[in-house]
C-alpha positions as CSV (number, residue, x, y, z in Angstrom):
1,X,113.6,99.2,88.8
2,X,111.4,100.9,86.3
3,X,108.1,102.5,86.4
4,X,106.7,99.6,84.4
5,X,108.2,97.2,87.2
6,X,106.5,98.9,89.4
7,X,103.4,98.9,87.5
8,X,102.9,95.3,87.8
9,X,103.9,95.5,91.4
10,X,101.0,97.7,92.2
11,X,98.6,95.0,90.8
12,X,99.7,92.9,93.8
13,X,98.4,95.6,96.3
14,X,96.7,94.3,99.8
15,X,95.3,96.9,101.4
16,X,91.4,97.1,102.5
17,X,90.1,99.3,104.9
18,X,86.8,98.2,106.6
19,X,84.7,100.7,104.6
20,X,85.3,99.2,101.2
21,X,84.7,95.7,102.6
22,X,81.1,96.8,104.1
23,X,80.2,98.5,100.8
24,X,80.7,95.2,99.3
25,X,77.5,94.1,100.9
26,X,74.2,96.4,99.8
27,X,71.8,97.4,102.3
28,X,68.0,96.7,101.6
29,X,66.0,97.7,99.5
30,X,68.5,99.0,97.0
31,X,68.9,97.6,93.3
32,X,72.4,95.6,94.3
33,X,70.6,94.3,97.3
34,X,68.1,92.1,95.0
35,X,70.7,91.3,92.3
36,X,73.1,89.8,95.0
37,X,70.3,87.8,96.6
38,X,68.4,86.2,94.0
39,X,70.4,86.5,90.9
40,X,72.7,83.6,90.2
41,X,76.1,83.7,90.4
42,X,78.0,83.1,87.6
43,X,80.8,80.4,88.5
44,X,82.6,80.1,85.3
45,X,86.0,81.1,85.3
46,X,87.7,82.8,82.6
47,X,91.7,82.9,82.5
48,X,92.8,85.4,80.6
49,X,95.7,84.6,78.2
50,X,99.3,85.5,78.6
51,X,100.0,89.5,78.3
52,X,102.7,91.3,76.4
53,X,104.8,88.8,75.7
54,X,104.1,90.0,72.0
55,X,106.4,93.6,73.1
56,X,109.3,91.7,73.2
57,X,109.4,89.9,69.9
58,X,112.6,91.3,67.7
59,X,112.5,89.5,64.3
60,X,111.2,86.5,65.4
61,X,112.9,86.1,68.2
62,X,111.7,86.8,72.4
63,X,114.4,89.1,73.5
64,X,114.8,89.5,77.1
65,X,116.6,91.1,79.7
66,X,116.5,90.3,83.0
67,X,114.1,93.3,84.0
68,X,111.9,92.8,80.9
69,X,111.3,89.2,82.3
70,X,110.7,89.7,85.8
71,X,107.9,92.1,84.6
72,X,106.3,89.1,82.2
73,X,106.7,86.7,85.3
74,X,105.0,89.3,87.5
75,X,102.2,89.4,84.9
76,X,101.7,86.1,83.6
77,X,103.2,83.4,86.0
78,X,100.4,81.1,87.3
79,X,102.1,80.4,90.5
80,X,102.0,84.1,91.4
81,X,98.3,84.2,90.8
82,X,97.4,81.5,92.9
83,X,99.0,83.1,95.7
84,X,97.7,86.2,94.6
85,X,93.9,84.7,95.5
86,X,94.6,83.0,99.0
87,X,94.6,86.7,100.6
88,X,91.4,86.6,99.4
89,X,89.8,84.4,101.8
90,X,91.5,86.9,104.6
91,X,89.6,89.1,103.3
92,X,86.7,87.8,103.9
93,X,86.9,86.7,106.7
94,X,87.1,90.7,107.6
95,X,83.4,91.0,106.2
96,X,81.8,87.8,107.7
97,X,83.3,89.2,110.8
98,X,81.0,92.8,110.1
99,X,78.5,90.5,109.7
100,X,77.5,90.7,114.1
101,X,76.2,94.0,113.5
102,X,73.8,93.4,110.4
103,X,70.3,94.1,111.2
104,X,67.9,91.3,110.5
105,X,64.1,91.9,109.4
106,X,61.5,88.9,110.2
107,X,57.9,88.9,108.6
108,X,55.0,86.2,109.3
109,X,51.8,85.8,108.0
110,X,49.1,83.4,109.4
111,X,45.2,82.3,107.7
112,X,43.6,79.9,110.4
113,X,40.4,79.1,109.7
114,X,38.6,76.6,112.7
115,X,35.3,75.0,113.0
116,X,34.9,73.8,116.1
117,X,31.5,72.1,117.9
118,X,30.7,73.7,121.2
119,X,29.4,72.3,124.8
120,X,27.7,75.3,126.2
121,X,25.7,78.0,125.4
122,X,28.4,80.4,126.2
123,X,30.4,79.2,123.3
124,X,28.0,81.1,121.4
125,X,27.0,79.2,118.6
126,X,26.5,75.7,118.0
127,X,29.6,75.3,115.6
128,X,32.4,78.2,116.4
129,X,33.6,79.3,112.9
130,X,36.3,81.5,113.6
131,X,38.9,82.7,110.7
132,X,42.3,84.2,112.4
133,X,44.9,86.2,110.3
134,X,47.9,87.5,112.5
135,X,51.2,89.0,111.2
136,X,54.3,90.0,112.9
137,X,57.2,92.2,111.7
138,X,60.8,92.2,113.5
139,X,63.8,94.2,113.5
140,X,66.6,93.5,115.2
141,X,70.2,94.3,115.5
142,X,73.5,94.3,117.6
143,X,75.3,97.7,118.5
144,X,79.0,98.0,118.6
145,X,78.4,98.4,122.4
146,X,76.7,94.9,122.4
147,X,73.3,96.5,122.7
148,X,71.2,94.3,121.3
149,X,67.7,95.9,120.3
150,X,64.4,95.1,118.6
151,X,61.4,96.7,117.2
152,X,58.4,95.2,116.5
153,X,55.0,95.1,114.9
154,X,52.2,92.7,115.0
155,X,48.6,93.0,114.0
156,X,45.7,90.5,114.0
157,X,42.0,90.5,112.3
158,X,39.7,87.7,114.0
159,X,36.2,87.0,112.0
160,X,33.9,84.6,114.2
161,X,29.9,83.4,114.4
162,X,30.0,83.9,118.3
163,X,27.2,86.0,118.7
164,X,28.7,87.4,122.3
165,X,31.2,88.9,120.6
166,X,31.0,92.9,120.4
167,X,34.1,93.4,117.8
168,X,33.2,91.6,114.6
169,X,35.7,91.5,112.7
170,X,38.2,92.2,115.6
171,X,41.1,94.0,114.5
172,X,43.9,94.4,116.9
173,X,47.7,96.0,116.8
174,X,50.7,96.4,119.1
175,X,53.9,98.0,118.9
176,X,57.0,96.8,121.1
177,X,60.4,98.2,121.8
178,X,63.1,95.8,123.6
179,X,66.6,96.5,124.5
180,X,69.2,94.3,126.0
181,X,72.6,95.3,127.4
182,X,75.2,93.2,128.5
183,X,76.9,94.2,132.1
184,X,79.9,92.0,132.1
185,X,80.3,89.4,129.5
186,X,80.3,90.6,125.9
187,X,80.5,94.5,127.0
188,X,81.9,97.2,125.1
189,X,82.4,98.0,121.4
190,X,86.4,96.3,122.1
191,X,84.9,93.0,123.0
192,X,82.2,92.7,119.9
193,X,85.4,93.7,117.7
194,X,87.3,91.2,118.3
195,X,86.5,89.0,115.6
196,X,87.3,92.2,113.4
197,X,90.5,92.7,115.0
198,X,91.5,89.7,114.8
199,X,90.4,89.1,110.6
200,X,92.7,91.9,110.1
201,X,95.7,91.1,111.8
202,X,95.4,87.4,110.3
203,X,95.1,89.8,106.7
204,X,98.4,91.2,107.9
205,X,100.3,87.5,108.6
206,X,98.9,86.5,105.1
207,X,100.3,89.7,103.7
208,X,103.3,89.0,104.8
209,X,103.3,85.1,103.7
210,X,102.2,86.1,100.3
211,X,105.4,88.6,100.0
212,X,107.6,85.5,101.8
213,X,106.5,83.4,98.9
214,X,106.4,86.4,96.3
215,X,110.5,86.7,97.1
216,X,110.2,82.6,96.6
217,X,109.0,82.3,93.7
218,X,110.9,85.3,92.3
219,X,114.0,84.2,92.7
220,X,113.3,80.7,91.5
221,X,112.2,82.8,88.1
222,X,115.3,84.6,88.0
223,X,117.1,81.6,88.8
224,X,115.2,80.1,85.8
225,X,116.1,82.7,84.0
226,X,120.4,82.3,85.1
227,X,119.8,78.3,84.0
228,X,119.5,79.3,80.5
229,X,122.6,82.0,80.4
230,X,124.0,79.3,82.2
231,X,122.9,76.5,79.2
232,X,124.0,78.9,77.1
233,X,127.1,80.0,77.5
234,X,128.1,76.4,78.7
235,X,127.4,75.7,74.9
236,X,129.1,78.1,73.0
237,X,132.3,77.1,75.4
238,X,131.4,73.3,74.3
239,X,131.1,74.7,70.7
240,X,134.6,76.5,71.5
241,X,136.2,73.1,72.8
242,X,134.9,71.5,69.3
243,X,136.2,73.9,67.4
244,X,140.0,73.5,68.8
245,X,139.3,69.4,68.8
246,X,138.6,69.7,64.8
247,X,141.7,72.0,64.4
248,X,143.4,69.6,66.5
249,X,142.2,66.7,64.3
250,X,142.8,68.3,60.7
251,X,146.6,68.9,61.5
252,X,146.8,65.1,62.6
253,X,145.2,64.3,59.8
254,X,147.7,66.0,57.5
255,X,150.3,64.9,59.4
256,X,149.0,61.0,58.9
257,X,148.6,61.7,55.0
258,X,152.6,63.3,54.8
259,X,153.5,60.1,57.0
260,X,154.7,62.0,59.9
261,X,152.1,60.6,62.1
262,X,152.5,56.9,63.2
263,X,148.1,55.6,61.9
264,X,148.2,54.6,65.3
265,X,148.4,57.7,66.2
266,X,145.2,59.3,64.3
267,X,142.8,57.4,67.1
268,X,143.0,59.8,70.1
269,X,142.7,62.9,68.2
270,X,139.4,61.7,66.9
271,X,138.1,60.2,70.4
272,X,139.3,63.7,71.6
273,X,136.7,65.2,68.9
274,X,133.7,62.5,69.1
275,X,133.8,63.3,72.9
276,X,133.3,67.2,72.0
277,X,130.2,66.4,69.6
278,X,128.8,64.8,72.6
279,X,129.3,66.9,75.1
280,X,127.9,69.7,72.2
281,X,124.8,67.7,71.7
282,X,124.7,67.0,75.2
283,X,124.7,70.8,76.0
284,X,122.6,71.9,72.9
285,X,119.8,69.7,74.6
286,X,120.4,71.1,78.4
287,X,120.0,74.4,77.0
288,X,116.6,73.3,75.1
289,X,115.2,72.0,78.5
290,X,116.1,75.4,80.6
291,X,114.3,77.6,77.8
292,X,110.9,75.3,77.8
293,X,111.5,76.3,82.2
294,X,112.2,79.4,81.6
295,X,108.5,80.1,78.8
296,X,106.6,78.7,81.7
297,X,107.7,81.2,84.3
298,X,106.4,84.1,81.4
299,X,103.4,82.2,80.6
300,X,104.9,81.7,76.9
301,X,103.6,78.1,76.8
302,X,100.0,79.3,77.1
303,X,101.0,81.0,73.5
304,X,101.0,78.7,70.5
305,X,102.8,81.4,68.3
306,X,105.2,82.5,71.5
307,X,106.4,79.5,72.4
308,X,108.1,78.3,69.1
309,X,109.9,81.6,68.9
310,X,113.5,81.2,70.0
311,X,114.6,83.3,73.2
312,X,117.3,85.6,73.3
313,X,118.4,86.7,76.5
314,X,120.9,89.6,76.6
315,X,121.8,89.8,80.2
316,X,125.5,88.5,80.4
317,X,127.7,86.8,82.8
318,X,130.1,88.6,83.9
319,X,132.7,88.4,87.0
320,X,131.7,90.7,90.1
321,X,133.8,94.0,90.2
322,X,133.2,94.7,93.5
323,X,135.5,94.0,95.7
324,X,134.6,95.3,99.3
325,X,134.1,93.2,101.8
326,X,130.2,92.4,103.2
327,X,129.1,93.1,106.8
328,X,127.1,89.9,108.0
329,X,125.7,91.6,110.7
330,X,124.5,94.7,108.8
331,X,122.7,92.3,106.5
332,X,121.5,90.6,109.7
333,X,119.8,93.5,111.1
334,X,118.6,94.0,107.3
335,X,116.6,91.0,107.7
336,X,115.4,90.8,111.1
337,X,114.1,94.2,109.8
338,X,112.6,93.4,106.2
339,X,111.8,89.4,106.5
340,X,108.2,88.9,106.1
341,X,108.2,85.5,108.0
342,X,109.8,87.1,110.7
343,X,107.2,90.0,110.7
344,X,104.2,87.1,109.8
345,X,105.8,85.4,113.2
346,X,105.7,88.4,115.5
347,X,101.9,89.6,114.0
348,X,101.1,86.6,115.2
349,X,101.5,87.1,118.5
350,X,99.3,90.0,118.3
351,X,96.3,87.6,117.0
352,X,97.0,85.5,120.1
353,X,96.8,88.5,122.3
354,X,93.2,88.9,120.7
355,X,92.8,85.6,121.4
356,X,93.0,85.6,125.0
357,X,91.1,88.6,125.4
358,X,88.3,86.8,123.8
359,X,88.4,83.5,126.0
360,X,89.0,86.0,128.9
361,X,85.5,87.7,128.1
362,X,84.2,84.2,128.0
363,X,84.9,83.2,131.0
364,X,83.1,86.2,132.5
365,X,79.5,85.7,134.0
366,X,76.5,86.7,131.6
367,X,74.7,89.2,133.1
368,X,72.4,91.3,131.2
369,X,69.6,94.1,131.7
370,X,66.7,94.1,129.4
371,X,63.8,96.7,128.9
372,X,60.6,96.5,127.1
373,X,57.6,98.6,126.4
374,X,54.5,98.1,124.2
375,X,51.6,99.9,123.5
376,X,48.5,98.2,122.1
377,X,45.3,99.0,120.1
378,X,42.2,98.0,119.2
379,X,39.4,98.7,116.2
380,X,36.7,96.8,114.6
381,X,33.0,96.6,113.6
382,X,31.6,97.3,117.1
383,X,28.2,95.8,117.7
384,X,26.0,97.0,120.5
385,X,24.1,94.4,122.0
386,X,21.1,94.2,124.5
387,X,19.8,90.5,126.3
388,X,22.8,89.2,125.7
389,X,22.2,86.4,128.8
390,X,17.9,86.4,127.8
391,X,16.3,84.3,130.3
392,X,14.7,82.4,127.6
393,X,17.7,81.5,125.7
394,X,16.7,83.8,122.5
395,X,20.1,85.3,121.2
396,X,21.0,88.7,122.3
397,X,19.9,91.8,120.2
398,X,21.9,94.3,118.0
399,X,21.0,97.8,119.4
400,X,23.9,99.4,117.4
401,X,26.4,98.9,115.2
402,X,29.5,101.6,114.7
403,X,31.3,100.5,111.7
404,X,35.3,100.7,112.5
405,X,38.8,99.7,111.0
406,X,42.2,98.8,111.2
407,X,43.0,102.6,111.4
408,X,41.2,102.8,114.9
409,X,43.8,100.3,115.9
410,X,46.7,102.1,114.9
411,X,45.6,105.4,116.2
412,X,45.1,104.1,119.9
413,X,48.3,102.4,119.5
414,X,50.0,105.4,118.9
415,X,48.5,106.9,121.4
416,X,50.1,104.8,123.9
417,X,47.3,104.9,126.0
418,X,47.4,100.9,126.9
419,X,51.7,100.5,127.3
420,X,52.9,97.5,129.0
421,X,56.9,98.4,129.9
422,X,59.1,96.2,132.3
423,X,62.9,95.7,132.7
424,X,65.0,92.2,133.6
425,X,68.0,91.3,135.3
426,X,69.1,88.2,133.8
427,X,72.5,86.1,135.1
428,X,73.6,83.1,133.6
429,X,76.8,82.2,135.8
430,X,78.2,78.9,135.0
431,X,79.4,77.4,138.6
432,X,81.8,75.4,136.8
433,X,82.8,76.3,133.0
434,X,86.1,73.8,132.3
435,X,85.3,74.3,128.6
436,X,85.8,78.2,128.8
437,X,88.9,77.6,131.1
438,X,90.3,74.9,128.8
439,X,90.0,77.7,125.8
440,X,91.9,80.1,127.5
441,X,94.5,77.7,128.7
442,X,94.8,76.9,124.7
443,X,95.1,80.4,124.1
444,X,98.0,80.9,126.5
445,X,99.9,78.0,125.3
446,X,99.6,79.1,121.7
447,X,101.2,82.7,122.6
448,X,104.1,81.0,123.9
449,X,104.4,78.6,121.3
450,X,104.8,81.8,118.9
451,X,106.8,83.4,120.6
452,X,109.2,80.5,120.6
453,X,108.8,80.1,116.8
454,X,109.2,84.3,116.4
455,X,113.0,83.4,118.6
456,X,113.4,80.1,116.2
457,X,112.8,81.8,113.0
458,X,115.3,84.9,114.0
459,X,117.9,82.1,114.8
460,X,117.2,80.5,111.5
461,X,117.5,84.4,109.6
462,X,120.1,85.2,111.1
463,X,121.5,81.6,110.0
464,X,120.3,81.9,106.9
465,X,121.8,85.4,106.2
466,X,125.3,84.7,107.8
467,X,125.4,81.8,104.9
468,X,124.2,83.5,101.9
469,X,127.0,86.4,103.1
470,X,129.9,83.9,103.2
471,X,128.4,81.8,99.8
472,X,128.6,85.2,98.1
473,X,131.9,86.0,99.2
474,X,133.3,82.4,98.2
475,X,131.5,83.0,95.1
476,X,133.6,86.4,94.8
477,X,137.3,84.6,95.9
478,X,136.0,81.6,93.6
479,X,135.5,83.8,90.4
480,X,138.9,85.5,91.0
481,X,140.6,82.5,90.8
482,X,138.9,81.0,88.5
483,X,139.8,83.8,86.1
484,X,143.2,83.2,87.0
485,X,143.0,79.5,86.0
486,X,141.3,80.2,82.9
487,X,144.2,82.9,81.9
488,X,147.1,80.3,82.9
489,X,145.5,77.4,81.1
490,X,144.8,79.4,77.9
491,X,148.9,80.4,78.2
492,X,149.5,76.8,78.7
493,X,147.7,75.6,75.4
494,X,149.2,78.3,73.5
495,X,153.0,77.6,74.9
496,X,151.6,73.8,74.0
497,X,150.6,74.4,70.5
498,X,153.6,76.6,69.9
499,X,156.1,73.8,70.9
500,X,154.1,71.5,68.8
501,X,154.2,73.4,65.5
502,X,157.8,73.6,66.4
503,X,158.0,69.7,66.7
504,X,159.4,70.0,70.1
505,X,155.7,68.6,71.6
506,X,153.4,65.7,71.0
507,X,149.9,66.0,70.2
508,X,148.9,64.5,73.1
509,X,150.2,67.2,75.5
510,X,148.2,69.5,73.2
511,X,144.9,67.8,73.8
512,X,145.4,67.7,77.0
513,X,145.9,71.3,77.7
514,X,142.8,72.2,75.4
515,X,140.8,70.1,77.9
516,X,142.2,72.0,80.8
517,X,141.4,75.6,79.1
518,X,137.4,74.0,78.3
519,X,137.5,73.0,81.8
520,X,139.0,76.0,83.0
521,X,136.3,78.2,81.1
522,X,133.5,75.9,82.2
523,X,134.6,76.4,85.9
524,X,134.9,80.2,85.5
525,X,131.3,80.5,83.9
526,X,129.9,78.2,87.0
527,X,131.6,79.7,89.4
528,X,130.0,83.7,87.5
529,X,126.2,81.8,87.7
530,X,127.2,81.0,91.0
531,X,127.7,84.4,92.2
532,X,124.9,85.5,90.6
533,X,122.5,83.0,92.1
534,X,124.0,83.1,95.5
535,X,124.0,87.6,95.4
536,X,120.0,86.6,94.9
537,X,119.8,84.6,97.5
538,X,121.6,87.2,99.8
539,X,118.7,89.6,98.5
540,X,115.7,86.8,99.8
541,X,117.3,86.2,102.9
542,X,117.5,89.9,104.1
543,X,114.3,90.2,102.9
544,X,115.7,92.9,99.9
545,X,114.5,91.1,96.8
546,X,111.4,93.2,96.0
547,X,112.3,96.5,96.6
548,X,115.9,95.6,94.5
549,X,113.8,94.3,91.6
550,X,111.3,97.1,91.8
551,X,108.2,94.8,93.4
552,X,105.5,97.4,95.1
553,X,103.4,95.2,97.7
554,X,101.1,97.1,99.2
């Protein structure tokens, strides 16, 4: 429609690329990192009010046209919103799926002090005091590839009373590097993306189910919107039918008074006007009940001033001028193109697909090669000792002592002069998985059970579409004759009225052709709405209603 419709279209925009989904998640150590994991989340929620309804106030009234209130229905209906925020979760799940190939870190700490009474004199001391104080650090993480790898640090410090010992306190370090590669289960970047793949295309199927529902809940606004021209109209035509009852009851009422009008007479021109108030009040109330509709679609009943102003809406009925006649299977091929259920339908298959590659990599043996290599140091207060095993049991002697540190740890374990390095073969092979083979057996079946539903809902829009094409060309035929009707009958009353005034008529025939023209002008508004509504419902079926109302989904 407008560049304001399409404004408010925009705000319903889908697309997220991977990139901005990861960036929602800080890495350590920055300032976002520490805010997201121990601040606390806020979980009040604010709903903002209603917006711009106030634009369309005209002395004290809400003025709208059609287009100004799909725009306010776009921007304020609560239905819409809700909707809106079950994509959400897709999303989501996209990130939790990234979340395979977060690194993890792992730090432990250890004070262990033991007292502990010895047997021997090799123990070296009567009580063994020792105080240990270890600590590890890990990093690990999983590669796109499925390269799984680790780094890791430890380092210990050991204080004891054994008098045999040479390294008092003992300080100790080691560095180790470990790789693991799958060979045939859980191989290759394809494989450990599935769980992305498949987050994404379930985005895509919820896409397209929020823009199904989006062309629902549209039309039911508009068609909201046609109950109250509908109300409307069908009470000024009420108001119309009272007006000629009153006439009609004034000139028998003259007629009474001049005694050419029997008194009982007077009785059916007055039921004849009693049964226009009702039908007035009767309408007057309809139209009061479609307007209090119609604010909630806009959000107006969220606005205490708003909602008491009285609506004018100054879209009109009027009958269709075209005349051409529809091709149902161009408006077929229109919808198998454009209907979102029919696209949500086939993407599904594609998530089954996924599926099935995934139980297939499942049911694969596990058969991985691993690699390690670690190099070690060692650093300390280093006591030289002499008589250490004294025949006479007197404890050994300190000849020297060369003061050390944690630092002549580190630099003999970067000197990799004392690596340890190996490599694995590990295979896991089930010799009977029937859970594995039952998943893919699931998987299978639930392909072809959307496949079928992909064929049943094509059947059902093409169905669908054929209908709406034949309801809107009835509606056209409908409206045509209708006018005619309601152009004959308004003839008829005047011929009526004419042969009345010329006393060639009773005023019974009059009253009954008035109630022919009301009904007349009641069936040709009906049979307008009608065309209107069922011309919207052609748009929904083919999938058309967004674009033709200026709705940008992206």
């Amino acid at each position: 429609m407008t560049k304001t419709m399409r404004k408010y279209g925009i705000l319903l925009g889908l697309t997220l690329t991977a990139c901005a989904l990861a960036q929602d998640s800080p890495l350590f150590p920055k300032r976002g990192y520490f805010r997201q994991r121990f601040g606390t989340p806020s979980t009040r929620v604010e709903l903002r009010p209603p917006v711009r309804l106030r634009d369309f106030v005209v002395t004290d009234r809400l003025e709208l046209s059609l287009k100004n209130y799909l725009e306010l229905v776009l921007a304020n209906n609560t239905n819409i919103a809700i909707e809106r925020l079950n994509v959400e979760t897709q999303k989501n799940a996209i990130l939790r799926a990234f979340g395979t190939f977060d690194p993890s870190m792992a730090a432990t700490f250890r004070n262990t002090r033991t007292k502990t009474p010895t047997t021997d004199v090799l123990s070296g001391a009567a009580t063994l005091n020792q105080l240990s104080q270890p600590a590890n650090f890990t990093y690990a993480q999983t590669l796109e590839t499925g390269t799984t790898y680790t780094v890791g640090f430890n380092a210990s410090k050991t204080s004891t009373n054994n008098q045999f010992a040479t390294f008092n306190p003992a300080l100790s370090s080691a560095l180790q590097f470990g790789v693991t590669q799958p060979l045939l289960r859980n191989r290759g970047s394809f494989v450990t993306k599935l769980p992305i793949s498949i987050a994404r295309s379930r985005l895509k199927v919820s896409e397209y189910a929020l823009r199904d529902t989006l062309m629902r809940l549209l039309a039911n606004a508009e068609n909201a919107y046609w109950d109250v021209i509908s109300a409307r109209e069908n009470l000024g035509v009420q108001k119309q039918a009272l007006a000629l009852r009153g006439e009609a009851l004034k000139r028998a009422q003259k007629e009474l008074d001049l005694g050419a009008l029997s008194p009982l007479d007077i009785y059916q021109p007055q039921a004849e006007y009693a049964s226009a108030e009702i039908q007035v009040s009767q309408a007057r109330f309809q139209l009061a009940q479609t307007e209090d509709a119609l604010r909630r679609q806009i959000g107006a009943d969220l606005d205490a001033d708003v909602r008491r102003l009285p609506l004018e809406l100054t879209e009109s009925v009027l009958p269709p001028t075209d005349t051409t006649s529809m091709d149902p299977e161009k408006s077929v091929e229109a919808a198998l193109r454009l209907r979102p259920d029919l696209r949500a339908a086939v993407q599904s298959l594609d998530v089954d697909e996924l599926n099935i590659k995934s139980s297939t990599n499942m049911m694969r043996p596990d058969l991985s090669l691993s690699a390690n290599y670690s190099s070690s140091g060692r650093g300390g207060n280093y006591f030289q000792k002499t008589d250490v095993f004294s025949g006479d049991g007197t404890s050994s002697t300190v000849v020297n002592m060369v003061p050390g540190g944690f630092g002549d740890a580190l630099d003999q374990m970067f000197g990799f002069n004392y690596p340890v390095y190996g490599f694995a073969l590990t295979l896991r092979l089930p010799l009977r998985d029937r859970a594995a083979q039952a998943n893919l057996a699931d998987a299978m079946v639930a392909k072809k059970q959307d496949a079928l539903r992909v064929r049943s809902v094509e059947q059902t829009v093409r169905l669908e579409v054929l209908n709406a094409v034949t309801n809107v060309e009835s509606s056209k035929a409908s409206v045509r004759l209708a006018t005619i009707a309601r152009d004959l009958a308004q003839k008829t009353y005047e011929a009526e009225l004419k042969k009345y005034e010329l006393g060639t008529n009773i005023l019974f025939i009059v009253l009954d052709a008035q109630n022919r023209l009301t009904q007349a002008q009641s069936r040709l508004l009906t049979e307008s709405v009608n065309y209107r509504r069922n011309l919207l419902t052609l748009l929904r079926t083919t999938g058309e209603l967004l674009e033709q109302r200026g709705v940008a989904v992206q």
